[in-house]
PyMOL Python script that loads the backbone (N, CA, C, O; Angstrom):
from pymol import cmd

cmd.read_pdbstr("""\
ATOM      1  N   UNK A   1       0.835  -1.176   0.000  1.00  0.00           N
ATOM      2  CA  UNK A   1       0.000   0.000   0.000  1.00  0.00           C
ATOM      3  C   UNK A   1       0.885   1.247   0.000  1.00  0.00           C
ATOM      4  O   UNK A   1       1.637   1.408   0.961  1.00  0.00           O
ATOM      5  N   UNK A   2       0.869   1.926  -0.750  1.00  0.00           N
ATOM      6  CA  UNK A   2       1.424   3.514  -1.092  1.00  0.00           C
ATOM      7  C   UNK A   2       0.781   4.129   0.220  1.00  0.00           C
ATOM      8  O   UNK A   2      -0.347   3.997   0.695  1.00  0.00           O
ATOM      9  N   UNK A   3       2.179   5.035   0.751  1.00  0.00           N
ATOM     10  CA  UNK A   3       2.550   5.453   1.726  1.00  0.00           C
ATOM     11  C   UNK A   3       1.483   6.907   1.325  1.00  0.00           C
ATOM     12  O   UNK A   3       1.441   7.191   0.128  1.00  0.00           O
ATOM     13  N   UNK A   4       0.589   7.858   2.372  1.00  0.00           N
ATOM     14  CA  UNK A   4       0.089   8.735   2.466  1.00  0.00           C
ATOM     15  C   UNK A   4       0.357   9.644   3.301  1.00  0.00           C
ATOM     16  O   UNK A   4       0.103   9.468   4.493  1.00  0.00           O
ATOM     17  N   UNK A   5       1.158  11.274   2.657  1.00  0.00           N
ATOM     18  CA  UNK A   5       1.347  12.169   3.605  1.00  0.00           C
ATOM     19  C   UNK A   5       0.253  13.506   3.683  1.00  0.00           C
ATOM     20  O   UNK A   5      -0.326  14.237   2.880  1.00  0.00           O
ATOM     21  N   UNK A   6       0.311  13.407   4.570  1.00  0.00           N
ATOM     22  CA  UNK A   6      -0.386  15.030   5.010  1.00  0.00           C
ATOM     23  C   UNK A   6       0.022  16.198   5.518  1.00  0.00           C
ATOM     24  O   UNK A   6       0.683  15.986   6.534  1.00  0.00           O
ATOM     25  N   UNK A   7      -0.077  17.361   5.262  1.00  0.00           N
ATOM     26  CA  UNK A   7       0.805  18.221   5.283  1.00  0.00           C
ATOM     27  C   UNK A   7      -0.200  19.744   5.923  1.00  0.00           C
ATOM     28  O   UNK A   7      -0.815  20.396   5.079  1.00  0.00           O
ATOM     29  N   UNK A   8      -0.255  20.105   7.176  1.00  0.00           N
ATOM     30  CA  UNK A   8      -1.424  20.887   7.617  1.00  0.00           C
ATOM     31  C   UNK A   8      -0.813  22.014   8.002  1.00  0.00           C
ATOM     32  O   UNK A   8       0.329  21.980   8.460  1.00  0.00           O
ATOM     33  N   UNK A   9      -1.576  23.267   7.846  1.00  0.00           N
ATOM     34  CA  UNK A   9      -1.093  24.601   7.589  1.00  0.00           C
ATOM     35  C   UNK A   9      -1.746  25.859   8.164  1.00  0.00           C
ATOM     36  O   UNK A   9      -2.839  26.036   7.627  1.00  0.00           O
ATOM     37  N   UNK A  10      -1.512  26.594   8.880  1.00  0.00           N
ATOM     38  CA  UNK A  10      -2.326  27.503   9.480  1.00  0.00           C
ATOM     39  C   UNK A  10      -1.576  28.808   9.312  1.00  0.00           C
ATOM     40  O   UNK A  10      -0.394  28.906   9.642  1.00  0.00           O
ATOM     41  N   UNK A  11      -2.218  29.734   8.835  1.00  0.00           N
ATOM     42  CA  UNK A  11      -1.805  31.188   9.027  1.00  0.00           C
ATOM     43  C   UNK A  11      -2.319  31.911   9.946  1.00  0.00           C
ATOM     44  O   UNK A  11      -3.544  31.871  10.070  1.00  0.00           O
ATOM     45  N   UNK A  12      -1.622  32.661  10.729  1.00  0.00           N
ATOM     46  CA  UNK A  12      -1.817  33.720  12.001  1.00  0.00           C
ATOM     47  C   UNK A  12      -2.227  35.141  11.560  1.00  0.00           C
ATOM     48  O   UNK A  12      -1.287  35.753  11.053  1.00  0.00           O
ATOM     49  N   UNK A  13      -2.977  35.581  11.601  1.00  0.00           N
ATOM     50  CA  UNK A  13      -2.706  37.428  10.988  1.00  0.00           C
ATOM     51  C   UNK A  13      -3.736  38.303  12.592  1.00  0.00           C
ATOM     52  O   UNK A  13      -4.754  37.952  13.188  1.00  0.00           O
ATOM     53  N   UNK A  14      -3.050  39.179  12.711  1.00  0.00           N
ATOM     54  CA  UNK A  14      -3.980  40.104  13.337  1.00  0.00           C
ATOM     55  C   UNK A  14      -4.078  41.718  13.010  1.00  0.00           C
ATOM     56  O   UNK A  14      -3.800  42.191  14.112  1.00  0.00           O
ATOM     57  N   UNK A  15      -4.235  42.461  12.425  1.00  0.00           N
ATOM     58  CA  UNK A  15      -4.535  44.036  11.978  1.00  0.00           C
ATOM     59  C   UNK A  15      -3.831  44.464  13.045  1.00  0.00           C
ATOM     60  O   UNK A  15      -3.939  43.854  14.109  1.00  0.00           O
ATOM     61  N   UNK A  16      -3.065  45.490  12.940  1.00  0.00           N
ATOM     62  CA  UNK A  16      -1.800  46.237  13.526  1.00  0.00           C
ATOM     63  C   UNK A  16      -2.867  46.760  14.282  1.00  0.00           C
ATOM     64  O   UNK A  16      -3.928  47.243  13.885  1.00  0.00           O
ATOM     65  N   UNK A  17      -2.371  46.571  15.623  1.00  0.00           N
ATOM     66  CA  UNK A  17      -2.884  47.028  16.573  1.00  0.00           C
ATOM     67  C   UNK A  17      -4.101  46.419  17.464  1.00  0.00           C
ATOM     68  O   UNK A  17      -4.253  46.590  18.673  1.00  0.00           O
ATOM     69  N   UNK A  18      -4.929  45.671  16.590  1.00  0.00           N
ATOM     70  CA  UNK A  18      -5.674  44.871  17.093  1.00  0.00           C
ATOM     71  C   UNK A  18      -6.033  44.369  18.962  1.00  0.00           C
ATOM     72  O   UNK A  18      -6.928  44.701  19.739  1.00  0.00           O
ATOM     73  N   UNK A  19      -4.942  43.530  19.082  1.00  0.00           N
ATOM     74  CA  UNK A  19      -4.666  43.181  20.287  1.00  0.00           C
ATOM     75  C   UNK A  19      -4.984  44.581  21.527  1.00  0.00           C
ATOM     76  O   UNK A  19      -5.606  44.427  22.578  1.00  0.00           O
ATOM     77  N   UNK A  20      -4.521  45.571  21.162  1.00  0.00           N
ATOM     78  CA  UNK A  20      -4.517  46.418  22.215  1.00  0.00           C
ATOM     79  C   UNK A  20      -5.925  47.146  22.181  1.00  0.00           C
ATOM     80  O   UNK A  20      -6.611  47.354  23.182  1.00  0.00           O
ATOM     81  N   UNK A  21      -6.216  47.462  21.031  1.00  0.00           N
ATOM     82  CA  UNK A  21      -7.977  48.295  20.679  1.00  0.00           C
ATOM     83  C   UNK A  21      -8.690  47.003  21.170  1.00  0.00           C
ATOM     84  O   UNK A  21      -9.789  47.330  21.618  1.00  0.00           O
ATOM     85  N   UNK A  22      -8.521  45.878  21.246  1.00  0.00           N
ATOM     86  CA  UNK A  22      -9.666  45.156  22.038  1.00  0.00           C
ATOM     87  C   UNK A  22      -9.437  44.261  23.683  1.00  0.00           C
ATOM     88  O   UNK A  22     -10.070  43.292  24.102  1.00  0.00           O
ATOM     89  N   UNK A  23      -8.450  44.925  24.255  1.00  0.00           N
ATOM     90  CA  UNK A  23      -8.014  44.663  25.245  1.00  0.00           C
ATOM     91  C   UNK A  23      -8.353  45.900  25.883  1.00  0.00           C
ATOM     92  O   UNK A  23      -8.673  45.862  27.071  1.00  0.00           O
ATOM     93  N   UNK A  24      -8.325  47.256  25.123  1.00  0.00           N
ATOM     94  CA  UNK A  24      -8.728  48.483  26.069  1.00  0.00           C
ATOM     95  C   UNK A  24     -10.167  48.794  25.651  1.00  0.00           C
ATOM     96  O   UNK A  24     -10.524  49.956  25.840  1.00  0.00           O
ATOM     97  N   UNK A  25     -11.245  47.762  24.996  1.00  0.00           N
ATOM     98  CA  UNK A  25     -12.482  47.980  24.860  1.00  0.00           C
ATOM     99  C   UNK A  25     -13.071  47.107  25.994  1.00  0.00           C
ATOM    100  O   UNK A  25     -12.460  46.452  26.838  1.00  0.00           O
ATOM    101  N   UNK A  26     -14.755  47.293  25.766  1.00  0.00           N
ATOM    102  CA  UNK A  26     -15.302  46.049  26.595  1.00  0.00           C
ATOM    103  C   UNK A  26     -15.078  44.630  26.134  1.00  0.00           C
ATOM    104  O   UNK A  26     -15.176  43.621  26.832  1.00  0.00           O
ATOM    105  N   UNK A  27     -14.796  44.692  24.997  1.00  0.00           N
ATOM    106  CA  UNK A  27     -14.508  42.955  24.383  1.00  0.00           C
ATOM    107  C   UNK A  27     -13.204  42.236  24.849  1.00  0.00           C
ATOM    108  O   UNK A  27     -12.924  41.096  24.477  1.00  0.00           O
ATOM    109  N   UNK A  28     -12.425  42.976  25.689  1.00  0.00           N
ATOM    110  CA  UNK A  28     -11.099  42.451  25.846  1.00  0.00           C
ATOM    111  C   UNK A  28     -10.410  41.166  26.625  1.00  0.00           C
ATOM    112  O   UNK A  28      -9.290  40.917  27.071  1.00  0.00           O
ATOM    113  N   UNK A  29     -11.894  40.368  26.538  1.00  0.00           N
ATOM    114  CA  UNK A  29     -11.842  38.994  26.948  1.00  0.00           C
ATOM    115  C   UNK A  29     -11.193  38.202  25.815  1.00  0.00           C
ATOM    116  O   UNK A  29     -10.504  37.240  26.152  1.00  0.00           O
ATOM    117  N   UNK A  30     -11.374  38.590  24.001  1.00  0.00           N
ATOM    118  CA  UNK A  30     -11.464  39.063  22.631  1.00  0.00           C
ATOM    119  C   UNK A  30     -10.026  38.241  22.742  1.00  0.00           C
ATOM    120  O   UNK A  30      -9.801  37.045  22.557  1.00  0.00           O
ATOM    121  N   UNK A  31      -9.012  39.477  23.165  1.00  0.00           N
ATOM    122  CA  UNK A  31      -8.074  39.452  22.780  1.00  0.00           C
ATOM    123  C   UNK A  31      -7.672  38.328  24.064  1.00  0.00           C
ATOM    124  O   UNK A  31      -6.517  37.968  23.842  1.00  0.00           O
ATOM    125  N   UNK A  32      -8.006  37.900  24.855  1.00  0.00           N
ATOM    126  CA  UNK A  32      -7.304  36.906  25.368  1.00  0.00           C
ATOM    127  C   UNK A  32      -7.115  35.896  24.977  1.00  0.00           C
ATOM    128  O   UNK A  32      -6.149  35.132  24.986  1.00  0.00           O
ATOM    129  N   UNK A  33      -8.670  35.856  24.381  1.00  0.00           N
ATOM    130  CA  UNK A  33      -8.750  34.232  23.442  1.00  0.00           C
ATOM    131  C   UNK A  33      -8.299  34.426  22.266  1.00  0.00           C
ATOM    132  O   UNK A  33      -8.543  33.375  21.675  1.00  0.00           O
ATOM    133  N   UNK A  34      -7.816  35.090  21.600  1.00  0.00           N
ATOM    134  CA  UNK A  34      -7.282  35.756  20.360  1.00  0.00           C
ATOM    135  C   UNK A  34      -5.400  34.942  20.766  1.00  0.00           C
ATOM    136  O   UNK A  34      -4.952  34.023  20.081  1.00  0.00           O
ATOM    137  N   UNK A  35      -4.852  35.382  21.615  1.00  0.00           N
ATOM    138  CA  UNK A  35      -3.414  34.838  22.526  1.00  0.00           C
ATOM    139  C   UNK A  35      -3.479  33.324  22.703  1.00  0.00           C
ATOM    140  O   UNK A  35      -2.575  32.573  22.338  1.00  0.00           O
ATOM    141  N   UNK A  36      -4.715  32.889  23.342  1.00  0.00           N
ATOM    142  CA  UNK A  36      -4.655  31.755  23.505  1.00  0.00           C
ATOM    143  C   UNK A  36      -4.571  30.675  22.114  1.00  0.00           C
ATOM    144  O   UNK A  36      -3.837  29.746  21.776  1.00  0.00           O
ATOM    145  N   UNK A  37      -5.535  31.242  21.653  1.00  0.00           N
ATOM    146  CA  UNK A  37      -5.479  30.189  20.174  1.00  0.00           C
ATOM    147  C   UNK A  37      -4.052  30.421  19.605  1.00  0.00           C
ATOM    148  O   UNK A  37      -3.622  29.300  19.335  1.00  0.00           O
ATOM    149  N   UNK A  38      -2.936  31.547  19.239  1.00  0.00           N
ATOM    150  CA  UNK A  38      -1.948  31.296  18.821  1.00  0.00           C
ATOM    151  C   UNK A  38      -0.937  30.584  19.460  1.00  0.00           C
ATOM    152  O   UNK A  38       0.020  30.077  18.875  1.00  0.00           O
ATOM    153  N   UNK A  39      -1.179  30.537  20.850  1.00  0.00           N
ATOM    154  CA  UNK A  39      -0.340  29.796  22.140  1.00  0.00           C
ATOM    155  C   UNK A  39      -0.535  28.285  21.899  1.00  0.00           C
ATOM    156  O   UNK A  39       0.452  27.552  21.957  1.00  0.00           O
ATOM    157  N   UNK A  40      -1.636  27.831  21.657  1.00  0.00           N
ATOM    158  CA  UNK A  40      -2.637  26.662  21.409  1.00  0.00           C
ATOM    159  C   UNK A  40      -1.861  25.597  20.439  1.00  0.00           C
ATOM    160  O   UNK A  40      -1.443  24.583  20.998  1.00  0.00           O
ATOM    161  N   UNK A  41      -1.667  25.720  19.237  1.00  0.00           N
ATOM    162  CA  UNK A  41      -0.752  24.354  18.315  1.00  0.00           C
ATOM    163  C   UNK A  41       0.269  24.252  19.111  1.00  0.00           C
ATOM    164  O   UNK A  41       0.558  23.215  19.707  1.00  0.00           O
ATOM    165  N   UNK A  42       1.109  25.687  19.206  1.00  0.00           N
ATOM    166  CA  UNK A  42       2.657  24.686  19.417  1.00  0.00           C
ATOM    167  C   UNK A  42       2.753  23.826  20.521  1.00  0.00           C
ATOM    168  O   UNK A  42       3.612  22.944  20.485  1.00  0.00           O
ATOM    169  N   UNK A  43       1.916  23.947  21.632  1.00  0.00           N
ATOM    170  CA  UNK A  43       1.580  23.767  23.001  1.00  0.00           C
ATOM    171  C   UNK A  43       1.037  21.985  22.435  1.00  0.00           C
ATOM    172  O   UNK A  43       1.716  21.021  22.787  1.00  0.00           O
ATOM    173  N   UNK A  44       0.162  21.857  21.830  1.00  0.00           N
ATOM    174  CA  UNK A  44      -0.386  20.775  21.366  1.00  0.00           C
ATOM    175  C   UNK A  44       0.527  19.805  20.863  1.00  0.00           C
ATOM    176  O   UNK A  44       0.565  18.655  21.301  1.00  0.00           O
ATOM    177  N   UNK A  45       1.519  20.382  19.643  1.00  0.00           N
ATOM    178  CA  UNK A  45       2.440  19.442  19.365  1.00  0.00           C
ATOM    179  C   UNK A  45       3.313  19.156  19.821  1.00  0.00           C
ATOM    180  O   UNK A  45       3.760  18.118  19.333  1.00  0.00           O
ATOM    181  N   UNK A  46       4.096  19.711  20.887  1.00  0.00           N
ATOM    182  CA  UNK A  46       5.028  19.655  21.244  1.00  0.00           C
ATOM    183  C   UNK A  46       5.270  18.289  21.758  1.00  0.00           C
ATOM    184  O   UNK A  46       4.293  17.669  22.176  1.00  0.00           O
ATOM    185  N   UNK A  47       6.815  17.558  21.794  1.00  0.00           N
ATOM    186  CA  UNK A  47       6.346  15.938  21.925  1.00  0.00           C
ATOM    187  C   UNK A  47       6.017  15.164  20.816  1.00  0.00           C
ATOM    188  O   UNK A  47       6.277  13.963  20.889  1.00  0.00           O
ATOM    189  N   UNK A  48       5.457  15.636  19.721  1.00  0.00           N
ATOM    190  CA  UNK A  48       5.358  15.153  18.944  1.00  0.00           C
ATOM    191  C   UNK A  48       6.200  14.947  16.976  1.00  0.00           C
ATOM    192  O   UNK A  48       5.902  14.384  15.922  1.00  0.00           O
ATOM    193  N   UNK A  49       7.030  15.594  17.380  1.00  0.00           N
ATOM    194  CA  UNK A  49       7.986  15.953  16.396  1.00  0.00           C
ATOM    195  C   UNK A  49       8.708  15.373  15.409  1.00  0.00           C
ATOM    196  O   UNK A  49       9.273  15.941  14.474  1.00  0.00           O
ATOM    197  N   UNK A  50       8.640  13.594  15.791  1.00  0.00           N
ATOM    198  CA  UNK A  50       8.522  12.437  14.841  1.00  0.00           C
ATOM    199  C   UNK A  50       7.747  12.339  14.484  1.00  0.00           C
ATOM    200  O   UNK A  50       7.967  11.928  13.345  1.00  0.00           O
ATOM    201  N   UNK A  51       6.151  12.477  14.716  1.00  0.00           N
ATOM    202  CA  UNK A  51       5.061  12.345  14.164  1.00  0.00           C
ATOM    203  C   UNK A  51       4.613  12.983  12.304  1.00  0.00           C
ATOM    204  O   UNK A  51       4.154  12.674  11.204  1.00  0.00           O
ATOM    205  N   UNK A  52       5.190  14.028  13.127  1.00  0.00           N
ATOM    206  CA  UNK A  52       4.056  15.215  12.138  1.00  0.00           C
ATOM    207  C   UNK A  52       5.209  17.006  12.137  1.00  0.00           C
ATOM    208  O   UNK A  52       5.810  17.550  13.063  1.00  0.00           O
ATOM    209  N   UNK A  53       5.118  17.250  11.222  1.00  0.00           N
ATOM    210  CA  UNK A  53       5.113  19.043  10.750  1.00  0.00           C
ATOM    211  C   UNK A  53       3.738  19.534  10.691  1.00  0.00           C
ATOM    212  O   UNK A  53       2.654  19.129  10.271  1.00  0.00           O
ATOM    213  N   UNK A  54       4.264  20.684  11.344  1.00  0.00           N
ATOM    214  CA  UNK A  54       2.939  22.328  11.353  1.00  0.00           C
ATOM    215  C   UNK A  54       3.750  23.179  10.270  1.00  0.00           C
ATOM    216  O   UNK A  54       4.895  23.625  10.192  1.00  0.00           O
ATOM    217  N   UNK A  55       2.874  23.186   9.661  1.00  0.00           N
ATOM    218  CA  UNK A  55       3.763  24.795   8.913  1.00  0.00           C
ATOM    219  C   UNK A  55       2.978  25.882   9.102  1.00  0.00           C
ATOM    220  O   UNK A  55       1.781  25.861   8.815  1.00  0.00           O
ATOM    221  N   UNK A  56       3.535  26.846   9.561  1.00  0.00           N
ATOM    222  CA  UNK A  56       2.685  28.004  10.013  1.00  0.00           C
ATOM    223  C   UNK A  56       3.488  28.951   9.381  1.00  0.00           C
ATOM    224  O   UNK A  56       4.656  28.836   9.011  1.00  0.00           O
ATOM    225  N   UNK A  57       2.482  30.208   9.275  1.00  0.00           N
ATOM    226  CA  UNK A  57       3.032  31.377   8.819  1.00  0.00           C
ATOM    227  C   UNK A  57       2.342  32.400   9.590  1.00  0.00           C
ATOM    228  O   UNK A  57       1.168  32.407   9.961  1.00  0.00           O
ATOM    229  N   UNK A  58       3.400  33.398   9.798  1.00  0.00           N
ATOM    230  CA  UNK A  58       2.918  34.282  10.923  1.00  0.00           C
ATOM    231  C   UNK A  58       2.996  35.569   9.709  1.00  0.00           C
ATOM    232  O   UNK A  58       3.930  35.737   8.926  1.00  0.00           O
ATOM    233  N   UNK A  59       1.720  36.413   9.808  1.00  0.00           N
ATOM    234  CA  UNK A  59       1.629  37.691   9.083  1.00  0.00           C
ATOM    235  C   UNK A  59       2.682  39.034  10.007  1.00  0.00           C
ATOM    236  O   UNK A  59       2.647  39.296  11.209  1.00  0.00           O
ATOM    237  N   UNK A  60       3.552  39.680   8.906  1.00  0.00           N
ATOM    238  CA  UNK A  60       4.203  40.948   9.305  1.00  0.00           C
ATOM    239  C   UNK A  60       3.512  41.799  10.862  1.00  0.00           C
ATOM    240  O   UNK A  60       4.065  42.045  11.934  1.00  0.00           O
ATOM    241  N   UNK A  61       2.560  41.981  10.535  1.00  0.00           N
ATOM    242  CA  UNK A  61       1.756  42.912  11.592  1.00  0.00           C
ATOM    243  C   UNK A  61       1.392  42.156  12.675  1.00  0.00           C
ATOM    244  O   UNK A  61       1.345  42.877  13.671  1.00  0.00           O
ATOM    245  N   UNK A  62       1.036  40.697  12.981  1.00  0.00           N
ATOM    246  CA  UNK A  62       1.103  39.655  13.828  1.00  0.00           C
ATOM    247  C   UNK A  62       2.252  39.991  14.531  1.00  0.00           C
ATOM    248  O   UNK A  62       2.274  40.502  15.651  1.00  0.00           O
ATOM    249  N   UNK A  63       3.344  39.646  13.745  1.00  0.00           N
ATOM    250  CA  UNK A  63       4.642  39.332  14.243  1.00  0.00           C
ATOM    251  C   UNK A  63       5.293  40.791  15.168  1.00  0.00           C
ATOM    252  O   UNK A  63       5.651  40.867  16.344  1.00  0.00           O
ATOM    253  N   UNK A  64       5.260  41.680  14.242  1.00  0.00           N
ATOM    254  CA  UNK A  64       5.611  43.096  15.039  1.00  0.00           C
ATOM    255  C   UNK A  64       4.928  43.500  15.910  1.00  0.00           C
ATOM    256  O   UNK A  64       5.361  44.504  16.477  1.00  0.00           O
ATOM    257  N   UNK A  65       3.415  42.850  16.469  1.00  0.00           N
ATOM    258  CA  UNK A  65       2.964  43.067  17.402  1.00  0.00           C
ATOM    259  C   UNK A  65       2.908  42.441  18.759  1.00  0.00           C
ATOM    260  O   UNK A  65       2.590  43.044  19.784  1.00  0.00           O
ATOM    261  N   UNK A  66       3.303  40.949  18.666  1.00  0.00           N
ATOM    262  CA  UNK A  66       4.311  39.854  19.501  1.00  0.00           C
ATOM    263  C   UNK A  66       5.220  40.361  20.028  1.00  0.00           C
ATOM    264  O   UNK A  66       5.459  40.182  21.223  1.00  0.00           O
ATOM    265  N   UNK A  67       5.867  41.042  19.323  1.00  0.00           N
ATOM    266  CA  UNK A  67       7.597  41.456  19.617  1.00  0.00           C
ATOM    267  C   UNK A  67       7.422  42.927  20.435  1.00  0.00           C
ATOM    268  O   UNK A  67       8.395  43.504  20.919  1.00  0.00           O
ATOM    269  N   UNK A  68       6.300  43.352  20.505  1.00  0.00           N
ATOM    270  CA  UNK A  68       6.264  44.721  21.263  1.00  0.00           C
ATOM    271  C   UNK A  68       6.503  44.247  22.850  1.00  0.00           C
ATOM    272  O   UNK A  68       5.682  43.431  23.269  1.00  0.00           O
ATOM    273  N   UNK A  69       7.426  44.631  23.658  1.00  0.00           N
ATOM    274  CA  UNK A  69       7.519  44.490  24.493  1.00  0.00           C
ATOM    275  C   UNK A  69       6.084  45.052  25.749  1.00  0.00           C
ATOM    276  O   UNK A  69       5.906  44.688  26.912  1.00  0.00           O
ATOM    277  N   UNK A  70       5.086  46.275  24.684  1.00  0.00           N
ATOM    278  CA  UNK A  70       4.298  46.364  25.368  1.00  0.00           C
ATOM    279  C   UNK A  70       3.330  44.792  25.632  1.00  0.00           C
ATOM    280  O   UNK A  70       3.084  44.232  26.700  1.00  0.00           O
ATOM    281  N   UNK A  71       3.012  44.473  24.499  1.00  0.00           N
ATOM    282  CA  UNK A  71       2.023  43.445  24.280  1.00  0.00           C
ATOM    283  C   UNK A  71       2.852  42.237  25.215  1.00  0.00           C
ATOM    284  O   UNK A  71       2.002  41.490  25.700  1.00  0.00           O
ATOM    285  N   UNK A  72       3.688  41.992  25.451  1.00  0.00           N
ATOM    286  CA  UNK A  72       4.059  40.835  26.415  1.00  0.00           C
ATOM    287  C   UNK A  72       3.578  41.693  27.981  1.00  0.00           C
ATOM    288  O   UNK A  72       2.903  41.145  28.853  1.00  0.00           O
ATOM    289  N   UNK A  73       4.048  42.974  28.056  1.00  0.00           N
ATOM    290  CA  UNK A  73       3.922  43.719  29.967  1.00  0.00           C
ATOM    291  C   UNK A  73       2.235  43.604  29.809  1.00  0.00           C
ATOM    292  O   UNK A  73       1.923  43.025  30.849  1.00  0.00           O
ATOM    293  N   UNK A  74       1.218  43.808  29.189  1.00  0.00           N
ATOM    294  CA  UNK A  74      -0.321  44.055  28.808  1.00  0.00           C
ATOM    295  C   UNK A  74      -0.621  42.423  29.186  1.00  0.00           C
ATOM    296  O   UNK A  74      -1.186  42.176  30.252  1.00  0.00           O
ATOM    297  N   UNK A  75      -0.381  41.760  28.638  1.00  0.00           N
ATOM    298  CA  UNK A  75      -0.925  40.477  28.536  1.00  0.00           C
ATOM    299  C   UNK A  75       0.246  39.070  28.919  1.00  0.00           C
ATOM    300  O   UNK A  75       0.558  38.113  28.210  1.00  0.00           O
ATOM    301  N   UNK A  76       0.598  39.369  30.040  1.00  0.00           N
ATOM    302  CA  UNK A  76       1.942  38.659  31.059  1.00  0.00           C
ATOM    303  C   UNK A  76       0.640  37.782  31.718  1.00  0.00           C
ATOM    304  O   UNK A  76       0.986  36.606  31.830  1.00  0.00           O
ATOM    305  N   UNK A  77      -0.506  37.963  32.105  1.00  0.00           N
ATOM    306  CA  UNK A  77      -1.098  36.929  32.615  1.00  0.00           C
ATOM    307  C   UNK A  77      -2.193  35.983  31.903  1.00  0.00           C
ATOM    308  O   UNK A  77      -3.153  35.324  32.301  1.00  0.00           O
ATOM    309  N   UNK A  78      -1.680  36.196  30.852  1.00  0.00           N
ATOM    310  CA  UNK A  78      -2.426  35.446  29.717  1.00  0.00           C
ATOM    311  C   UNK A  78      -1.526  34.466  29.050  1.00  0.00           C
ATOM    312  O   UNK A  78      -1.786  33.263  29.088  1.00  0.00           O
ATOM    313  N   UNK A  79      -0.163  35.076  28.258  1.00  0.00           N
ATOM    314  CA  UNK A  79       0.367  34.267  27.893  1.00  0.00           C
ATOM    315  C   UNK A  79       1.739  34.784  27.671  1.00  0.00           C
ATOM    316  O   UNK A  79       1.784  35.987  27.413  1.00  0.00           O
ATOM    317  N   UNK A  80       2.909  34.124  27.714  1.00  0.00           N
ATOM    318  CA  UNK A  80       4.123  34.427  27.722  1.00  0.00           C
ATOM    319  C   UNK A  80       4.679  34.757  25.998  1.00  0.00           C
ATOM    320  O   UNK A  80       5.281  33.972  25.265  1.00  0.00           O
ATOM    321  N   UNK A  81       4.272  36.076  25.712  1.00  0.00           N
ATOM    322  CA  UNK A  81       4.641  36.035  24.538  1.00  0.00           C
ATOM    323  C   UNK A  81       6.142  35.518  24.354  1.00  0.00           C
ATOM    324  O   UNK A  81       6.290  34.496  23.684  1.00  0.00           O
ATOM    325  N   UNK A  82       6.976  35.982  24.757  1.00  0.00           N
ATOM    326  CA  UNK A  82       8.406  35.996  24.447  1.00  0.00           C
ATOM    327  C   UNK A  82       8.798  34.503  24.068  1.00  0.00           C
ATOM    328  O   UNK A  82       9.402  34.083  23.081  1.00  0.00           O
ATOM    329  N   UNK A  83       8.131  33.669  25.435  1.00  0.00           N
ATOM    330  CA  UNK A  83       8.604  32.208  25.003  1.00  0.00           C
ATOM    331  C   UNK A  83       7.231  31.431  24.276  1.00  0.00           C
ATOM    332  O   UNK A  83       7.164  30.208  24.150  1.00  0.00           O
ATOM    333  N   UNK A  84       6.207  32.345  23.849  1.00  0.00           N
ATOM    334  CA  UNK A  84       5.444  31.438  22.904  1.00  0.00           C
ATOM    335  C   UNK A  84       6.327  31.801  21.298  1.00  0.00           C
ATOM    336  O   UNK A  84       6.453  31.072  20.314  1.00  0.00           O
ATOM    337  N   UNK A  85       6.869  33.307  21.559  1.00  0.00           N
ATOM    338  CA  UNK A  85       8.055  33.076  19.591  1.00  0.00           C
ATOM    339  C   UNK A  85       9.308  32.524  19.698  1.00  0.00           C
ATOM    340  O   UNK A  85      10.084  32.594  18.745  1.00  0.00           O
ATOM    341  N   UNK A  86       9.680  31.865  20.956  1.00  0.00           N
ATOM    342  CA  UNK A  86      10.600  31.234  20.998  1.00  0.00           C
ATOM    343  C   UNK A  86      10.444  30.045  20.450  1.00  0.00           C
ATOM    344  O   UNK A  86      11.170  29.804  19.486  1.00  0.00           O
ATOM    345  N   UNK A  87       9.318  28.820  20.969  1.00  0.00           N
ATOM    346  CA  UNK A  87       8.805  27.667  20.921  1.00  0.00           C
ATOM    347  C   UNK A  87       8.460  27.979  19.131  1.00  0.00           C
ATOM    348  O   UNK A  87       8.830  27.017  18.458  1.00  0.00           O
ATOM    349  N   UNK A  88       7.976  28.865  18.478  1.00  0.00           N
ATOM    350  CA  UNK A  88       7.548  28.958  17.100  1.00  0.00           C
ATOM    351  C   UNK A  88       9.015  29.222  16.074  1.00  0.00           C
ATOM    352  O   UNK A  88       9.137  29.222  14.849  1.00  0.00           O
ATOM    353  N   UNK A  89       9.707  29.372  16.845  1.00  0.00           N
ATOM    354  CA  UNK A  89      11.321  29.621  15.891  1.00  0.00           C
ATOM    355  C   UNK A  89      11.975  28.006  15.917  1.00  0.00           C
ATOM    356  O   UNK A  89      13.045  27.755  15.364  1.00  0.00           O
ATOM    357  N   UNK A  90      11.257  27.083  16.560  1.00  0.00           N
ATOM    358  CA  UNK A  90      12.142  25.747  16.273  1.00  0.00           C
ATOM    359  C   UNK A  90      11.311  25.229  14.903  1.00  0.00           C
ATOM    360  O   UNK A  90      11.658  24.200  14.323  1.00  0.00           O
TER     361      UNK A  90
END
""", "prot")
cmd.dss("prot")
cmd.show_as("cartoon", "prot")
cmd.util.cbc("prot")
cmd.orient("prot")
C-alpha cells in the first residue's frame, strides 16, 4: 500500500494594533482568546515531532505586534509572549 502524507497549515494574521484596541475595549476577553489560540498548536504538538510538521506562517503585523515588548507587559497573565516566539522559531 502507497505510503500517504499530510501536510497541515495555518496562518496567524492580526490588523496592527488589534490586540490592544480590544483589550482596552469592553470585548477584551477578545483578545485573550485571540493569545490563547496562537499559544494553542505549538503547546499541542510539542512531543510530537517524529510524528508530524505544522507549517505556520505568521503575518508581518502579527509578528511586530508579539515582539512589542508592550504586548508581552499588557498580557503577562495570559500568555508568555516571548517564550510562545521562541517555541515557534524551532
Amino acid at each position: 500500500m502507497a505510503e500517504i502524507y499530510h501536510a497541515l497549515g495555518l496562518n496567524m494574521h492580526q490588523p496592527l494594533g488589534n490586540l490592544i484596541a480590544l483589550h482596552n475595549s469592553d470585548e477584551s476577553w477578545e483578545a485573550k482568546q485571540i493569545l490563547w489560540c496562537y499559544d494553542r498548536p505549538i503547546r499541542m504538538l510539542e512531543g510530537y515531532e517524529d510524528v508530524a510538521r505544522l507549517h505556520i506562517g505568521i503575518s508581518g503585523t502579527l509578528l511586530k505586534q508579539l515582539e512589542d515588548p508592550a504586548i508581552s507587559e499588557t498580557f503577562d497573565d495570559v500568555v508568555d509572549v516571548e517564550d510562545l516566539l521562541d517555541r515557534y522559531k524551532l
